[in-house]
N, C-alpha and C positions, 0 to 999 in steps of 0.2 A: 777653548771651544765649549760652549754650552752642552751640557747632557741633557737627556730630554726632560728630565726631572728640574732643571736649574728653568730648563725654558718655559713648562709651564709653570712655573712659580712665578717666572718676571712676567706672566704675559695675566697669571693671576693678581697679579698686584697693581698690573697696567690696567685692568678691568675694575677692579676694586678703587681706583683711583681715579678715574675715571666718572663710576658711579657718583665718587662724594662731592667730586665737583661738580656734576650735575646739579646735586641733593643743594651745593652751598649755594650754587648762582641763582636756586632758584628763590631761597632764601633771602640773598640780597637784594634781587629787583622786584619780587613781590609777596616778601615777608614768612615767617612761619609759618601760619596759615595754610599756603598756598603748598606747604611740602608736607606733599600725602607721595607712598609709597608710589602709587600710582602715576603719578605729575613727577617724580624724580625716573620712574623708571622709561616713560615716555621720551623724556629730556634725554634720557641716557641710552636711548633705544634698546632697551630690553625688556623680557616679558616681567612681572611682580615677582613670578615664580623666581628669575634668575636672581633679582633683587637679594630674596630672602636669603639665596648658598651667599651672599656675602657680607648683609647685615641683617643683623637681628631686628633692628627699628628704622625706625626713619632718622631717631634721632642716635642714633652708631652711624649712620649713612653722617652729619654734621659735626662730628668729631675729628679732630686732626690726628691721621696717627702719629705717635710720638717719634719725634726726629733722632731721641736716642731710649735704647732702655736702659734701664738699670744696670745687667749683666754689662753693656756699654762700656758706663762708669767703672764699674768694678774692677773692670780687665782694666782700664785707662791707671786707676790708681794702684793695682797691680803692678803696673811696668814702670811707676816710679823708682825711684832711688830710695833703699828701702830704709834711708837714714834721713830722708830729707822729712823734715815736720811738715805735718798735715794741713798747715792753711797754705803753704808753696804749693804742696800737690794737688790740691785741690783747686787753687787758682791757672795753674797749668792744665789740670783736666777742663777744668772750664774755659780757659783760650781752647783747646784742644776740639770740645762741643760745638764751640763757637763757630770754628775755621768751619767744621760741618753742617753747619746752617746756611752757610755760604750759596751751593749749587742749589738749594731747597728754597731761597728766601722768597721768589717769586710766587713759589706756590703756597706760602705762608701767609702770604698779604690777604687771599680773602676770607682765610677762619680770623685772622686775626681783627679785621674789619666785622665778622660775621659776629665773633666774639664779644667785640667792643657794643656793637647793637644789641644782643643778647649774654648777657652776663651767665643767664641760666645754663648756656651750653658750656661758657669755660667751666663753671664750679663743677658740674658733674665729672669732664673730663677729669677734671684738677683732683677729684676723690678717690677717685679708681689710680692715678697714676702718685699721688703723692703717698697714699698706701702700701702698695708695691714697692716703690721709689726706699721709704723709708726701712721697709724689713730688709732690703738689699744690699743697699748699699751703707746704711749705719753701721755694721758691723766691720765693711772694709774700713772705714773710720776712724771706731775707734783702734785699728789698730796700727794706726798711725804713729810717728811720734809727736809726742807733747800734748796727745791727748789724753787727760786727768781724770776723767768721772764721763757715763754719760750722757748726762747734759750738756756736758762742754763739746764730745760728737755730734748734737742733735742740733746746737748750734753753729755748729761750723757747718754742717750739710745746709741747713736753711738758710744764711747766709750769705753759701756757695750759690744757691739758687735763687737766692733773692737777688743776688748781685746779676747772674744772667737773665733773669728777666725782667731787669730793669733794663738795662743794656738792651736786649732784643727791642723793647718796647720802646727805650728814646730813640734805638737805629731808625722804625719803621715812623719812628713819629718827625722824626729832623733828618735821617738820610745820614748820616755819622755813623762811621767804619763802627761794626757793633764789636772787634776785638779795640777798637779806643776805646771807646763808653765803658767797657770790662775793665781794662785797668783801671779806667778810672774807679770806677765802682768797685775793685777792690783796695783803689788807695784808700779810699775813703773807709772800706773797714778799718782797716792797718791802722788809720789812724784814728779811728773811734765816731769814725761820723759826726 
């Protein structure tokens, strides 16, 4: 049973979510432009004022929050087998991401559509989270085994993530299971691309 503190958290997040799809459709049927706080908050029937307790901008309101964090990851390569080398566990955490994007994928399709039209909203996201991403989880990394130096960590984290978001990106572009597209996408490391 939920406490009252769990309840308003989900019924905060269902607000919050809410909001950004407001912020996103208005975006896709009549451009950036058109998404002033005001025109999102009307869409989302709330005052400006409630707007702000949940974003900072308009453009926080067009961001996707991230499907996993870092701490995520960490705990994910944490509960590996602590002998197994580091591109296994790391191809497992990434099936693992993946399976998790699964109940989410629906709600992914319009940043990702939104994104594709506006490049400027992925990069920003992409800075603030590859940032974060990288002080986090490079250190579970390298302590991996058969990892040498770390550049050889910093490679296999980019990679790791270059391979899921290709995969996410040919699932949503051709409709293919995005845990196939992943192995593929890591056979194709494996063996050198």
């Amino acid at each position: 049973m939920e406490s009252p503190e769990q309840r308003r958290e989900r019924r905060r997040a269902e607000k919050r979510q809410a909001i950004r799809m407001a912020a996103v459709r208005l975006a896709l049927d009549h451009g950036l432009d058109a998404v002033t706080v005001e025109a999102v908050s009307a869409a989302a029937d709330i005052s400006p004022r409630t707007f702000f307790n949940y974003f900072a901008s308009k453009e926080d309101a067009l961001v996707m929050e991230p499907v996993w964090r870092p701490d995520d990851i960490v705990d994910l390569l944490g509960g590996r087998p602590a002998d197994e080398p580091a591109f296994r566990s790391l191809k497992a955490v990434a099936r693992e991401l993946a399976v998790r994007i699964r109940p989410i994928w629906d709600t992914m399709q319009p940043f990702m559509e939104l994104n594709s039209r506006y490049p400027e909203l992925a990069a920003r996201a992409r800075a603030v989270d590859q940032t974060e991403l990288m002080e986090k989880v490079l250190g579970a990394v390298r302590e991996r085994p058969g990892v040498t130096t770390g550049i050889h960590a910093r490679m296999l984290l980019i990679a790791t993530f270059g391979a899921m978001i290709s995969a996410v990106q040919e699932s949503a572009a051709t409709g293919e299971p995005v845990e196939t597209l992943l192995d593929e996408a890591f056979a194709l490391l494996e063996r050198g691309l």
